[in-house]
C-alpha positions in Angstrom: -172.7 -10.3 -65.8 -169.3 -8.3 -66.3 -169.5 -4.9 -68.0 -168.5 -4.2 -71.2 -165.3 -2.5 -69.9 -164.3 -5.5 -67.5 -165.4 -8.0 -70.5 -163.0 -5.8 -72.5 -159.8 -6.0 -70.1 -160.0 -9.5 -69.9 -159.6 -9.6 -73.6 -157.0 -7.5 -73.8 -155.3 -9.6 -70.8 -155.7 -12.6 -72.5 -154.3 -11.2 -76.4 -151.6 -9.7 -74.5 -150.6 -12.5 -72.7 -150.2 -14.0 -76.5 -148.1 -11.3 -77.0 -145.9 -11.7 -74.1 -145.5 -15.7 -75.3 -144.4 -14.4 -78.4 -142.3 -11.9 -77.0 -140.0 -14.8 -74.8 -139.7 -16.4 -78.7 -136.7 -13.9 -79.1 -135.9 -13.4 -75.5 -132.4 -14.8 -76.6 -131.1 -13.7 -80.0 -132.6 -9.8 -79.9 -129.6 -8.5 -78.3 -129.2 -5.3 -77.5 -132.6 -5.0 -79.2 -135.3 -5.6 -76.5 -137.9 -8.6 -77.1 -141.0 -7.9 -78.3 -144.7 -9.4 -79.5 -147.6 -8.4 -81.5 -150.9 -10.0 -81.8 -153.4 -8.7 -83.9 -156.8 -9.4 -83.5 -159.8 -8.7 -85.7 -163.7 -9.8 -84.6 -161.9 -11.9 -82.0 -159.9 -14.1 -83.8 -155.8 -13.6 -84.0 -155.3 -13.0 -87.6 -151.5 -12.5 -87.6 -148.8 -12.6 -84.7 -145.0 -12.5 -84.8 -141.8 -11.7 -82.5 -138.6 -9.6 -83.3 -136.1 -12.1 -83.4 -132.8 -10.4 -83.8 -131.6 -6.8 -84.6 -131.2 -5.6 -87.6 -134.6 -7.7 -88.5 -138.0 -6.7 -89.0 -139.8 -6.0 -85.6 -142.3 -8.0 -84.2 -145.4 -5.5 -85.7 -144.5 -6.1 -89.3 -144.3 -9.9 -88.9 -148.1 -10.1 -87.2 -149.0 -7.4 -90.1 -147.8 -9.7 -93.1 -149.4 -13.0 -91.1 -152.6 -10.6 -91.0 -152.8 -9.6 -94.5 -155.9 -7.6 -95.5 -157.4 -8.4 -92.2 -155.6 -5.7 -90.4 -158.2 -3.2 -91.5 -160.5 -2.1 -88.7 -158.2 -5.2 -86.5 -156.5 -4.4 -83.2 -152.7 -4.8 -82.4 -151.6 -6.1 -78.5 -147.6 -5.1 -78.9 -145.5 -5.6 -75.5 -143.8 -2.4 -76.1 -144.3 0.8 -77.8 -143.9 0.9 -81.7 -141.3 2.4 -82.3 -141.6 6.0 -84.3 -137.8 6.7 -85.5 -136.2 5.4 -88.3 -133.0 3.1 -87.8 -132.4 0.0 -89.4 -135.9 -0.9 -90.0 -138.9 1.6 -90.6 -141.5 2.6 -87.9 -143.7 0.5 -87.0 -145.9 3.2 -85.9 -146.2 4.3 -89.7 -146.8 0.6 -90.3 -149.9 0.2 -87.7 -151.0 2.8 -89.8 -150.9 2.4 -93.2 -152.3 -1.2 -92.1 -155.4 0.8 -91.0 -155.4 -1.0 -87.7 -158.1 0.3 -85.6 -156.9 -0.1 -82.0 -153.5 -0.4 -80.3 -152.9 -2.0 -77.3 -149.5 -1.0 -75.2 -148.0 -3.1 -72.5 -145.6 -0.1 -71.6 -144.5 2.7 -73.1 -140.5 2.4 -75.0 -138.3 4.6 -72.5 -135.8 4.6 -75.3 -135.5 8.7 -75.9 -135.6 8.4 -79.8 -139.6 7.0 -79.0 -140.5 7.7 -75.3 -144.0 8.3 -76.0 -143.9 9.4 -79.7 -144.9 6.2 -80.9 -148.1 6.9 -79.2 -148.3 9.9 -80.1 -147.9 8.8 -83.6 -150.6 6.7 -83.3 -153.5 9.0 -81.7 -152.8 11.4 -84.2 -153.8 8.8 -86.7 -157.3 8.6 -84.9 -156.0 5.6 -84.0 -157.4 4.5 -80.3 -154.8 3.4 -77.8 -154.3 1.9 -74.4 -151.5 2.0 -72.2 -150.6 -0.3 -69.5 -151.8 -3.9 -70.3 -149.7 -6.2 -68.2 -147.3 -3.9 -68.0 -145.3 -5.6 -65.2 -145.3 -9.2 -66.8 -144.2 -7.3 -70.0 -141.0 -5.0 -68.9 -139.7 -8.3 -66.8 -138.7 -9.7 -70.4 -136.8 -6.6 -70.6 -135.1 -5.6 -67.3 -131.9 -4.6 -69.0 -133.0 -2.5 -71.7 -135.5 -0.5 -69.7 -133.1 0.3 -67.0 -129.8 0.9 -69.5 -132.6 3.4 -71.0 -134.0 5.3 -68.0 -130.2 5.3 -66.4 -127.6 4.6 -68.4 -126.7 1.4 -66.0 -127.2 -2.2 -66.7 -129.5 -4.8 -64.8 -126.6 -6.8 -62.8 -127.6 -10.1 -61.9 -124.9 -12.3 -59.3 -125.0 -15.9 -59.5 -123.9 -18.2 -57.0 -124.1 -22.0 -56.7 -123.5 -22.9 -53.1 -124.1 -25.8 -50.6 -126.6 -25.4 -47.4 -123.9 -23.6 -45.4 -123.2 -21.4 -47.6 -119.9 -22.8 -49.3 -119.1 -22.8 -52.5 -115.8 -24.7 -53.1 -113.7 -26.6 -50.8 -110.7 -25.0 -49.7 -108.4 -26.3 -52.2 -110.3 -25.1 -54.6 -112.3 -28.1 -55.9 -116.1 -27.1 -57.2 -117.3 -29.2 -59.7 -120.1 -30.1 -59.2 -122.0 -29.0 -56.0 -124.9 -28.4 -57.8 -127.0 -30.7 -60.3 -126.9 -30.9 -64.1 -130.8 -29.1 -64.3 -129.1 -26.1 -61.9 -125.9 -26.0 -64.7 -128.6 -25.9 -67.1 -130.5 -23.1 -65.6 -127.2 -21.1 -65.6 -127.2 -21.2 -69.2 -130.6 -19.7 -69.6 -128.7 -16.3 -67.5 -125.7 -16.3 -69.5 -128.3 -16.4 -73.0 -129.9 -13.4 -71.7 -126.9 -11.3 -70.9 -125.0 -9.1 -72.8 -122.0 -9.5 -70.5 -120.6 -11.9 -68.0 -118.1 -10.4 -65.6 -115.5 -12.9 -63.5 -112.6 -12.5 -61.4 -109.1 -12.9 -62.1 -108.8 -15.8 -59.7 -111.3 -17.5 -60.8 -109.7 -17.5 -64.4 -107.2 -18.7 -63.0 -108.1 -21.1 -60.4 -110.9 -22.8 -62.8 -110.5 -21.5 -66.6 -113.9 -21.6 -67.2 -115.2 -20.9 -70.3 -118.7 -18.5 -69.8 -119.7 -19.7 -73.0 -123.6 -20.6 -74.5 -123.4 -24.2 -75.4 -127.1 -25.5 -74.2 -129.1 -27.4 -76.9 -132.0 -26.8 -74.5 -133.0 -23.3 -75.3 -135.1 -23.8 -78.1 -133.0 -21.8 -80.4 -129.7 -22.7 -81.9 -126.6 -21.8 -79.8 -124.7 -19.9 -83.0 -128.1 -17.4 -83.1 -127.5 -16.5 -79.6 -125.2 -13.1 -79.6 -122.2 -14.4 -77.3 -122.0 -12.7 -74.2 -119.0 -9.8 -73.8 -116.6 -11.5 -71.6 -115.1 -9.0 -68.7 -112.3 -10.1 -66.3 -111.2 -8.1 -63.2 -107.6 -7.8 -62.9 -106.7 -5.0 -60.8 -103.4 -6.5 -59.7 -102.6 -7.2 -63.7 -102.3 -11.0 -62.8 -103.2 -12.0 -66.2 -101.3 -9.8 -68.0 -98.4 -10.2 -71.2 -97.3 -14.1 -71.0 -99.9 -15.7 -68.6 -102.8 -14.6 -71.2 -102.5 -17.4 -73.2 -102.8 -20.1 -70.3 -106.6 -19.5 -70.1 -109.5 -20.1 -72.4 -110.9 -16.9 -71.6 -107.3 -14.8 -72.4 -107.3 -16.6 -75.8 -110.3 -15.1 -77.1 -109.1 -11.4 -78.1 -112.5 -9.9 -77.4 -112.2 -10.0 -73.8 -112.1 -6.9 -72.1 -109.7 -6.7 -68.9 -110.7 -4.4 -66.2 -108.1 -3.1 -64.0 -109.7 -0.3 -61.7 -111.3 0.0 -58.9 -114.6 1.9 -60.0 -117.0 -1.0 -60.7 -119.8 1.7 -61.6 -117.5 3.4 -64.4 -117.5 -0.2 -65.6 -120.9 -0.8 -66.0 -121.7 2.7 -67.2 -119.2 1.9 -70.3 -120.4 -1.9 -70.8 -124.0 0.4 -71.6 -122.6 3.2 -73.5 -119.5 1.6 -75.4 -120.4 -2.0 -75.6 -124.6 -2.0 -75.8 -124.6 -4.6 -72.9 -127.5 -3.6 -71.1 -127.5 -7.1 -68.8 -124.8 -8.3 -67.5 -124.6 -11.6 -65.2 -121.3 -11.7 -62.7 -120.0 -15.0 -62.2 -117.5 -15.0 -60.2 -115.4 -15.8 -56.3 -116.7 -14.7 -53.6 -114.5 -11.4 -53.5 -116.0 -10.0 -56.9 -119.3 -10.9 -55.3 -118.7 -9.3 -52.3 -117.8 -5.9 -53.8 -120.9 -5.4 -56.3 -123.1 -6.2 -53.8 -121.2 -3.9 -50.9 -121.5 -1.3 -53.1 -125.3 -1.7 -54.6 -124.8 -2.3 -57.6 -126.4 -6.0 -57.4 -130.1 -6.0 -58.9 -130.8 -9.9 -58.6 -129.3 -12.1 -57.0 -129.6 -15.7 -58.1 -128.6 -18.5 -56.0 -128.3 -22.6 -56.5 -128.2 -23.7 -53.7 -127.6 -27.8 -53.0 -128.6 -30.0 -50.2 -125.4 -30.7 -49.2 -122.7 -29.6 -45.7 -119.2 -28.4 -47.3 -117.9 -27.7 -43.6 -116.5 -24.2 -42.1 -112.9 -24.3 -43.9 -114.6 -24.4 -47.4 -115.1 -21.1 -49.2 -117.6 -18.6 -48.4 -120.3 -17.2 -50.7 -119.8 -13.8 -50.5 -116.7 -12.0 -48.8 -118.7 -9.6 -46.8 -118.2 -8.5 -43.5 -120.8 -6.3 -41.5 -119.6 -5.3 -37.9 -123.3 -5.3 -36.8 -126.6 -6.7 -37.6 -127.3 -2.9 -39.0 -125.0 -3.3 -41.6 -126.8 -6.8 -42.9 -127.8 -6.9 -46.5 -131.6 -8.4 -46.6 -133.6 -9.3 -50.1 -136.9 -9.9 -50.8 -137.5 -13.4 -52.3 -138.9 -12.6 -55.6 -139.3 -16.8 -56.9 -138.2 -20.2 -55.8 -138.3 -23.6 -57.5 -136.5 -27.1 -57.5 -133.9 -27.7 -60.2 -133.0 -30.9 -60.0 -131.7 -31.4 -56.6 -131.3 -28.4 -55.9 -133.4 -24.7 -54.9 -133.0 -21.8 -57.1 -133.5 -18.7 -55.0 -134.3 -15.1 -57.1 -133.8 -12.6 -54.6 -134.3 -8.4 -54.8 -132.4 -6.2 -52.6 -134.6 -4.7 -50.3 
């Protein structure tokens, strides 16, 4: 028979795994705002849950707390982040676990944001309020990869997508791409692009295939016009899309779109966190643009489609990278795999 503090874990795994589900309810529209659940539980029923669904709207606490009514008296709250303690466009939710007289909190991970970092806690055990720390902690920060790091270091979470046949190849020489890869593996890519608060391409690939980088899926489970449009960043060091040429290409017609024209890829990313609030940011792009974030490190996932088919050697190449030695090789972990379609989507960490 488990002891009362094993029975207890498993309880608080299982509420918080509620949370988490109704965290990924807002995983696309809470941009810059980081997604986040609350369960509350009283005598081991759920007597209220919500999700923050966008910012500038109530957080995820005070929805469960209004679902939960007078039950929240002597109740606990699971939240998958820390309440918040500072005032900004909506009150503390601290205050509000509170005045709520909930008995119990239970954190996922504590808010590395420095106007909370640990004060909403704080806030909380000063109350008498108990609290524990560390619930699923992993399965809860993966919701928010961007906002965590952009907190703890001022850089965004930088994912690189590439769609590419089994050799490697991802257009043919001329040019010609569409499709390699199957409608479900299109599909996925919309997923990325919902999460991200940026999408960064080449210059040549604006012009060599005027994509659009837009959210259009009706697949999401949330209307497209919720979903905060990604900032749209072009590299164009040489100033090939510059004056006239701008308005040959869906992405130079939209005035929003910021043009980056130096060499210094990490000043980039520093300012799409501190100017622009885009803490991810997906790179879509040739295979030179590819080549040089992940040269210089500044790659955090990379996500691959990868279809079962032979382009041939004088097709394009995934990446433009070249290591004079095996020493100089760039390995990854394999953090997921599964079939799309007909194709394998690879998640791969840099080692």
């Amino acid at each position: 028979m488990p002891t009362k503090n094993h029975s207890q874990n498993a309880q608080d795994r299982y509420y918080m795994m509620l949370a988490i589900e109704q965290a990924k309810k807002g995983l696309y529209t809470t941009r810059p705002n980081p997604a986040v659940g609350c369960v509350i539980v009283q005598a081991a029923e759920i007597v209220g849950q919500g999700f923050h669904p966008k910012a500038g709207e109530p957080h995820a606490e005070v929805f469960a707390l209004k679902a939960a009514g007078v039950e929240t008296v002597g109740a606990t709250a699971y939240v998958t982040l820390e309440p918040c303690s500072h005032t900004g466009r909506t009150p503390p939710c601290a205050l509000g676990l509170i005045d709520a007289g909930i008995k119990r909190v239970v954190v996922a991970g504590l808010d590395p944001n420095p106007q909370v970092a640990g004060r909403g806690v704080k806030l909380l055990e000063q109350a008498g309020i108990d609290v524990t720390v560390g619930i699923l902690k992993a399965q809860a920060e993966s919701l928010n990869r961007g906002f965590l790091k952009a907190m703890r270091t001022q850089m965004p979470y930088v994912r690189l997508k590439i769609a590419t046949s089994l050799d490697g190849r991802t257009a043919m020489a001329s040019g010609e791409s569409k499709w390699i890869t199957s409608a479900a593996a299109r599909e996925d890519v919309q997923k990325l692009r919902a999460q991200s608060g940026a999408i960064i391409t080449g210059s040549q690939t604006v012009m060599t295939d005027d994509p659009k980088l837009n959210v259009r899926s009706t697949q999401l489970g949330v209307p497209a016009e919720r979903i905060p449009a990604p900032k749209l960043v072009v590299l164009d060091r040489r100033e090939r899309l510059a004056h006239s040429a701008q308005s040959d290409y869906q992405l130079c017609r939209r005035t929003e779109t910021l043009y980056w024209r130096e060499d210094n890829l990490t000043a980039l990313l520093a300012e799409l966190v501190s100017e622009h609030q885009c803490y991810d940011v997906l790179i879509e792009a040739g295979a030179g643009v590819a080549g040089s974030f992940l040269s210089q490190q500044l790659v955090d996932e990379l996500v691959v489609y990868q279809a079962p088919c032979l382009l041939g050697a004088q097709a394009r190449p995934m990446v433009d990278f070249n290591p004079l030695s095996l020493s100089q090789q760039l390995r990854f972990n394999i953090d997921s795999y599964e079939q799309l379609g007909s194709d394998l989507k690879l998640t791969l960490l840099p080692l």
